[in-house]
C-alpha positions in Angstrom: 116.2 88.2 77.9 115.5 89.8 74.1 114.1 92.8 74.9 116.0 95.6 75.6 115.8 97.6 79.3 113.0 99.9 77.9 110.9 97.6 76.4 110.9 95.4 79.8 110.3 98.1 82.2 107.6 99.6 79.5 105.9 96.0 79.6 106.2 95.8 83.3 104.0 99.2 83.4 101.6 98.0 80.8 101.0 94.6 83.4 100.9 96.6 86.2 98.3 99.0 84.5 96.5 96.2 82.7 95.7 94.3 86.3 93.7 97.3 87.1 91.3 97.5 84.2 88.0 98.2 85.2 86.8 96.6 82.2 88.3 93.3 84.2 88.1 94.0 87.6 84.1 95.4 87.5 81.8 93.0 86.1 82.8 90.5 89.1 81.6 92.6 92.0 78.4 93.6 90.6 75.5 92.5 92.6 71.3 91.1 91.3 69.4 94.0 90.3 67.4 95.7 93.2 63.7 95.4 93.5 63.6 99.1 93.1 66.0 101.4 91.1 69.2 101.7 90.5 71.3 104.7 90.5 75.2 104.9 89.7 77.2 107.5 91.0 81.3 107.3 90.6 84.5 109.6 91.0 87.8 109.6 90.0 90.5 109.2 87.1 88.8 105.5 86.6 85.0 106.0 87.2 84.1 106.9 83.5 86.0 103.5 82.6 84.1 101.8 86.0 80.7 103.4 84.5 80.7 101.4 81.4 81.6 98.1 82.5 78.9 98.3 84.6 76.5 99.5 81.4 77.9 96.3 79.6 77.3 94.1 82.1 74.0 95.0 83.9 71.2 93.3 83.2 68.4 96.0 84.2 67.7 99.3 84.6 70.2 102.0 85.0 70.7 105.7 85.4 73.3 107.7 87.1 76.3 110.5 86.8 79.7 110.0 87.4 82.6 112.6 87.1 86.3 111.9 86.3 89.5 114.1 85.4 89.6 116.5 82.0 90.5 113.9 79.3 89.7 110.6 81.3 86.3 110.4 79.6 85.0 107.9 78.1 81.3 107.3 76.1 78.4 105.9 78.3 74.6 105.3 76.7 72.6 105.8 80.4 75.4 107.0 83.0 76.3 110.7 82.4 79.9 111.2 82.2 81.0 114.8 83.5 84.8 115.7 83.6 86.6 118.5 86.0 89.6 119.6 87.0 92.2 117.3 89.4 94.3 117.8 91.4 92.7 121.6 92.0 89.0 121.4 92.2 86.7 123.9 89.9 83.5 124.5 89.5 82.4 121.6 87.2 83.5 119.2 90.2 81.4 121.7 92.4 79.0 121.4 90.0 78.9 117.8 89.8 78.8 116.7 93.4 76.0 118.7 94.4 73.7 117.0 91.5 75.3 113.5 92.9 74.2 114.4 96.7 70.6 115.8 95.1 69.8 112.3 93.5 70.5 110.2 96.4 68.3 111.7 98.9 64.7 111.2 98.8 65.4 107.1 97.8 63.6 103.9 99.3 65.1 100.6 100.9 64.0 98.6 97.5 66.5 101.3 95.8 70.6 100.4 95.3 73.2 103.0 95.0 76.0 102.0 92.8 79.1 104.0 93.8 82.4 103.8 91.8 85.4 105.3 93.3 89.0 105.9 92.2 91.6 107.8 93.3 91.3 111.5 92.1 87.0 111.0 93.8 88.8 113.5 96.8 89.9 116.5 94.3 86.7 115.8 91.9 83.3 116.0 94.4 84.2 119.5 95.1 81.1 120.0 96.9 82.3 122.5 100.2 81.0 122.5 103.2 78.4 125.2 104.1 79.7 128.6 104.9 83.0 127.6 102.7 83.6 129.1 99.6 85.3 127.0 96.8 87.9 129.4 96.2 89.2 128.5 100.1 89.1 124.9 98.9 91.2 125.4 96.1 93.5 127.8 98.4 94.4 125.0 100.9 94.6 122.2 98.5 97.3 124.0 96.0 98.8 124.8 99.9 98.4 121.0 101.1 99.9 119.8 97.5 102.7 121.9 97.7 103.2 120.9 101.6 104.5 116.9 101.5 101.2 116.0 103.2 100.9 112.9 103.1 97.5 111.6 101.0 95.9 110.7 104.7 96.9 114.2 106.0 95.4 115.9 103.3 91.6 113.7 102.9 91.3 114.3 106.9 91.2 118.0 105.9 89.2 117.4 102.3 86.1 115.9 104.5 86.1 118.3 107.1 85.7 121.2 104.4 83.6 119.1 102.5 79.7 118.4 102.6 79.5 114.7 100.5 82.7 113.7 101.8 83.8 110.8 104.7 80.4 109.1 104.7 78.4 112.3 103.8 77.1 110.5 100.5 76.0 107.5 101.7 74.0 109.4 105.2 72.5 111.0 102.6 71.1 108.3 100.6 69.7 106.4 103.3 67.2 104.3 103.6 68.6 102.6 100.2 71.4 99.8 100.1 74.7 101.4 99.2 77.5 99.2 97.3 81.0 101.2 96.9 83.5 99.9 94.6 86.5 100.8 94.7 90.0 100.5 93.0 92.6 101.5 95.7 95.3 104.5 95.2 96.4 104.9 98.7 99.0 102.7 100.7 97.1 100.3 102.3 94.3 100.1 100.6 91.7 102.1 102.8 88.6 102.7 101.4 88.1 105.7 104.2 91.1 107.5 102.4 90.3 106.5 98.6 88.6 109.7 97.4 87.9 110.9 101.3 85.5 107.8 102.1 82.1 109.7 100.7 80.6 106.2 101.6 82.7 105.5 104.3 82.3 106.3 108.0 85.3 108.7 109.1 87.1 108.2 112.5 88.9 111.3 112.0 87.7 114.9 113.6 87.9 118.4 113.3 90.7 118.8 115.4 92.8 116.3 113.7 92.3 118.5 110.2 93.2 121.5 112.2 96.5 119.4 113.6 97.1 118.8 110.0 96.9 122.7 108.4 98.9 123.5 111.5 101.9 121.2 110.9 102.3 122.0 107.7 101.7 125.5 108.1 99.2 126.0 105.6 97.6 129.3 105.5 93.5 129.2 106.1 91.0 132.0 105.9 89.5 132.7 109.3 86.4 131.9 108.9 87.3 127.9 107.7 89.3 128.1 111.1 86.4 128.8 113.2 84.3 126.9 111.3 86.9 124.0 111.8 86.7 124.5 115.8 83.3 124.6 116.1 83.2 121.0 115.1 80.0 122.1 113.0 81.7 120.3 109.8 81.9 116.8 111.8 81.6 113.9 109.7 79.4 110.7 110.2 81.4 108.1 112.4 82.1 104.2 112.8 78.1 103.3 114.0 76.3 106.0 112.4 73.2 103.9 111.8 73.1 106.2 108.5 75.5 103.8 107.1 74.1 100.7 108.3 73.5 99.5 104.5 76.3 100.6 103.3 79.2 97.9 102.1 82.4 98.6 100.2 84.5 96.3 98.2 87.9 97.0 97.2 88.4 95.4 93.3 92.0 96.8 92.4 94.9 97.4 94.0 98.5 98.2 94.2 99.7 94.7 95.6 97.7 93.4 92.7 99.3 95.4 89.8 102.7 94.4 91.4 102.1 90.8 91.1 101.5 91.1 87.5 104.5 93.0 87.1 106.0 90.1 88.9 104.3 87.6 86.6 106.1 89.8 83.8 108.9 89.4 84.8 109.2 85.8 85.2 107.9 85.2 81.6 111.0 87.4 80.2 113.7 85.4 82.6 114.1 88.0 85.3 113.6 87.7 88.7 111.1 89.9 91.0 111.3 91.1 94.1 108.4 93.7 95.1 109.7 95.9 98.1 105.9 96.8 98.7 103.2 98.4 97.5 102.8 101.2 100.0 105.9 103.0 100.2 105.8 106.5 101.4 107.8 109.1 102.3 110.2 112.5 100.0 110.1 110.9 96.6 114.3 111.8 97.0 115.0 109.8 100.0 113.2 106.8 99.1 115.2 107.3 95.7 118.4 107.2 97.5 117.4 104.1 99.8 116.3 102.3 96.7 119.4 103.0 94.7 121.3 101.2 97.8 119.6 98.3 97.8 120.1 98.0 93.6 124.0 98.1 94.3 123.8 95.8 96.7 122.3 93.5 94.2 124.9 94.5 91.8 127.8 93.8 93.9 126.4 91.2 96.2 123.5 89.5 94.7 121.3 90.7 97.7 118.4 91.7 98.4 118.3 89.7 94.8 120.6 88.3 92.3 121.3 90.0 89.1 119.4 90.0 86.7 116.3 90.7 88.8 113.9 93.7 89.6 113.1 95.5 92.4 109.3 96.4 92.3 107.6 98.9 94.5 104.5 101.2 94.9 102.8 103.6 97.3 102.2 107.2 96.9 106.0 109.2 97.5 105.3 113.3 98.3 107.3 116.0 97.2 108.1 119.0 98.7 108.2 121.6 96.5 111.1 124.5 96.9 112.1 125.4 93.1 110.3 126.2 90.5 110.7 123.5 87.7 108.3 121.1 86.5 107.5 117.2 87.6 105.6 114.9 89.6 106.6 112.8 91.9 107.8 109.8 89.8 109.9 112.2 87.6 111.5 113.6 91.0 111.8 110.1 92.5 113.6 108.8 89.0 115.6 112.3 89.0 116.8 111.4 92.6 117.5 108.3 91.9 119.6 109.2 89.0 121.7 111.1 91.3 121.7 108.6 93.7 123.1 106.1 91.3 125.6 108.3 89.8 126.0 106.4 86.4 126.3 103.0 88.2 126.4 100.0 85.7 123.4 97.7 85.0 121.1 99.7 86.7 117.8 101.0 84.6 114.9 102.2 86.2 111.4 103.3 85.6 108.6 105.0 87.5 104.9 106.1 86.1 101.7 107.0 87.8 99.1 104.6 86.6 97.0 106.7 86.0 99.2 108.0 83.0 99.4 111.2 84.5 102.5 112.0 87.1 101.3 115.0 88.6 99.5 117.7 86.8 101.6 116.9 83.4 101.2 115.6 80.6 103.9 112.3 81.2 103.4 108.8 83.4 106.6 109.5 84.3 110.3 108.5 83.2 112.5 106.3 82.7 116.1 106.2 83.2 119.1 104.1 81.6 122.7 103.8 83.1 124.0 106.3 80.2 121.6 108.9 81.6 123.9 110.9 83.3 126.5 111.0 80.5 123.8 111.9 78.3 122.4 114.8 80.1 125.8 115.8 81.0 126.4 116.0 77.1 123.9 118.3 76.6 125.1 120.3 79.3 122.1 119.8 81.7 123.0 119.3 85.5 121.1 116.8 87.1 122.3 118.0 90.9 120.6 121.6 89.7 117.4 120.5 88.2 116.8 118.1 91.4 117.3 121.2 93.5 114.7 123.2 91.4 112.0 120.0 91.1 112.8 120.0 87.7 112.2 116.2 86.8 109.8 116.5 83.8 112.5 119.1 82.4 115.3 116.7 82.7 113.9 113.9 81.0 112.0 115.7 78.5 115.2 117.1 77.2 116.6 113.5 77.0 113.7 112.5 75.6 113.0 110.2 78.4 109.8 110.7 79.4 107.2 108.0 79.2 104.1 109.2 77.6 101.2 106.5 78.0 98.2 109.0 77.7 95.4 109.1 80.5 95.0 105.4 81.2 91.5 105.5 82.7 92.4 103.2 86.0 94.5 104.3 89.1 96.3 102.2 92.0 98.8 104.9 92.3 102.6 104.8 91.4 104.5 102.1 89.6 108.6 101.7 90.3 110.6 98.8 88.9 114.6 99.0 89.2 116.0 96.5 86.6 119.6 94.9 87.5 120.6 93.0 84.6 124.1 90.1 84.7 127.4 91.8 84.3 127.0 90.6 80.8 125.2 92.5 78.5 
């Protein structure tokens, strides 16, 4: 192999990223003009991006609104592209959502509604539910974030406190024929989950949202209680015959990124192996797990033989108890760090593709086999900033971060554990 560590695992990313271009995956799924109109309505980190590879490729008329993160933007001639606030909803999502639920109602069965979703759709159609304020929403969600929900826990409580959410969109735009594409964020690909299913029919209930807050001890106004177990805030179910017209292809996924990081990696000599693409659980304990299986490979040649890379995706959580800075890749790469405790061979990144791990303004890390002798240089204890959720800290004072800018496409997070020969 020629290229250095870092330049592998930065081209790994760029594959991963790259299979998830909506400019690729788009133009593919989109169906023959409808007799009547046709009306485009999107959310999340990749639905300006989804928005103009439909303008490029549709043939007929076109009109819609779609809103994506602060910064994700990108030009569109006849879609309107509105940007808000992720992963705390404000008023411009608020804002947005209720135009989106306004221009689907009153169509016919000759119209088509054109729905692009992505992950981020959940924090972005900040629409609440009557009789909730959006100032509770944004109470329970920084709650939830801070919780180690996992993404299912916390989009069974963003529809119930919601009014376009889990199949509210789509009930509300029928008669018309309803087409949902989607590029998947969530482990295992569900397009109830991606962006809380506003086009999707929701199994889940009031009392399992309730369930949830209780768990993780999250602290709700009273009123959004009550509201909860009245049930008044139900959502439309598997056989609503609301939904009847309404179909949902996923275009994008984790497993798929993976594979062209796999593909990568073959072209530059090394071997894959993708763990999975769905991997949950503490961002640290799956860091320590992982940093098992890479010394395995280093001292025994399984699960793979040296060099080779361990690939993985899935949405890690993070509970957070200090006060630093960091998503979850930059505490999973922190942990693992740790874990690895200067082991030989071993480098290691992990980004959100999405370009943005967490709330900053990194993809996430990476980390070399010097790192700890490095940081220890500077006199920065790795033990102590993993204790205060201090990831971005750590790495930013290494200069280790991995800045790709907002990438405009999502299927979550993006690991790869390189284990090169003994030789190097």
């Amino acid at each position: 192999m020629s290229a250095t560590p870092e330049i592998l695992l930065r081209r790994l990313f760029d594959a991963a990223v790259g299979a998830a271009d909506p400019a690729l995956c788009v133009p593919r799924h989109l169906p023959p003009p409808p007799p009547g109109r046709t009306l485009v309505i999107g959310a999340g980190k990749a639905a300006a991006a989804m928005a103009r590879a439909v303008e490029t490729h549709w043939p007929g008329e076109l009109s819609g609104l779609v809103v994506t993160r602060y910064g994700h933007g990108v030009p569109c001639e006849r879609i309107e592209v509105v940007e808000a606030a992720h992963p705390v909803p404000d008023e411009a999502g608020r804002k947005a959502a209720a135009r989106m639920l306004a221009a689907v109602r009153g169509l016919t069965a000759d119209d088509l509604v054109l729905v692009l979703i992505s992950g981020g759709g959940s924090a972005l159609l900040a629409l609440p539910f009557e009789g909730i304020a959006l100032a509770d929403k944004q109470q329970i969600n920084r709650a939830l974030l801070k919780s180690g929900a996992g993404i299912g826990e916390m989009n069974c409580v963003r529809k119930h406190l919601s009014a376009i959410k889990g199949g509210r969109l789509a009930a509300a735009a029928h008669p018309a024929r309803v087409l949902t594409l989607v590029i998947s964020d969530v482990p295992g690909d569900d397009p109830a989950v991606v962006a809380s299913g506003p086009t999707v029919a929701d199994p889940t209930t009031c009392a399992e949202a309730l369930a949830v807050l209780e768990t993780h001890r999250i602290d709700v106004p009273p009123h959004v209680r009550r509201l909860l177990a009245s049930g008044a805030p139900e959502t439309p179910k598997p056989g609503d015959p609301r939904l009847v017209r309404s179909e949902t292809r996923v275009i994008a996924t984790a497993q798929a990124a993976l594979a062209a990081a796999a593909e990568a990696a073959r072209a530059a000599g090394v071997a894959p192996l993708i763990l999975g693409d769905a991997i949950e659980g503490e961002a640290r304990e799956v860091a320590k797990a992982m940093a098992g299986m890479a010394k395995s490979c280093v001292q025994h040649g399984v699960p793979a033989q040296p060099p080779c890379v361990l690939l993985s995706g899935g949405e890690t959580t993070v509970t957070v108890r200090g006060q630093g800075r960091g998503g979850r890749n930059a505490e999973f790469l922190l942990a693992l760090a740790v874990a690895l405790d200067g082991a030989a061979h071993i480098q290691a990144i992990a980004c959100d593709t999405d370009g943005i791990d967490g709330s900053e303004d990194n993809a996430g890390a990476w980390l070399a086999d010097d790192t700890l002798a490095r940081a220890r240089a500077l006199g920065i204890d790795a033990r102590g900033r993993l204790a205060d959720n201090d990831g971005y800290g750590f790495f930013a004072a290494l200069g280790d971060l991995v800045v790709s800018g907002p990438t405009r496409t999502n299927v979550n997070d993006f690991r790869a554990i390189y284990i090169e020969g003994n030789s190097r």
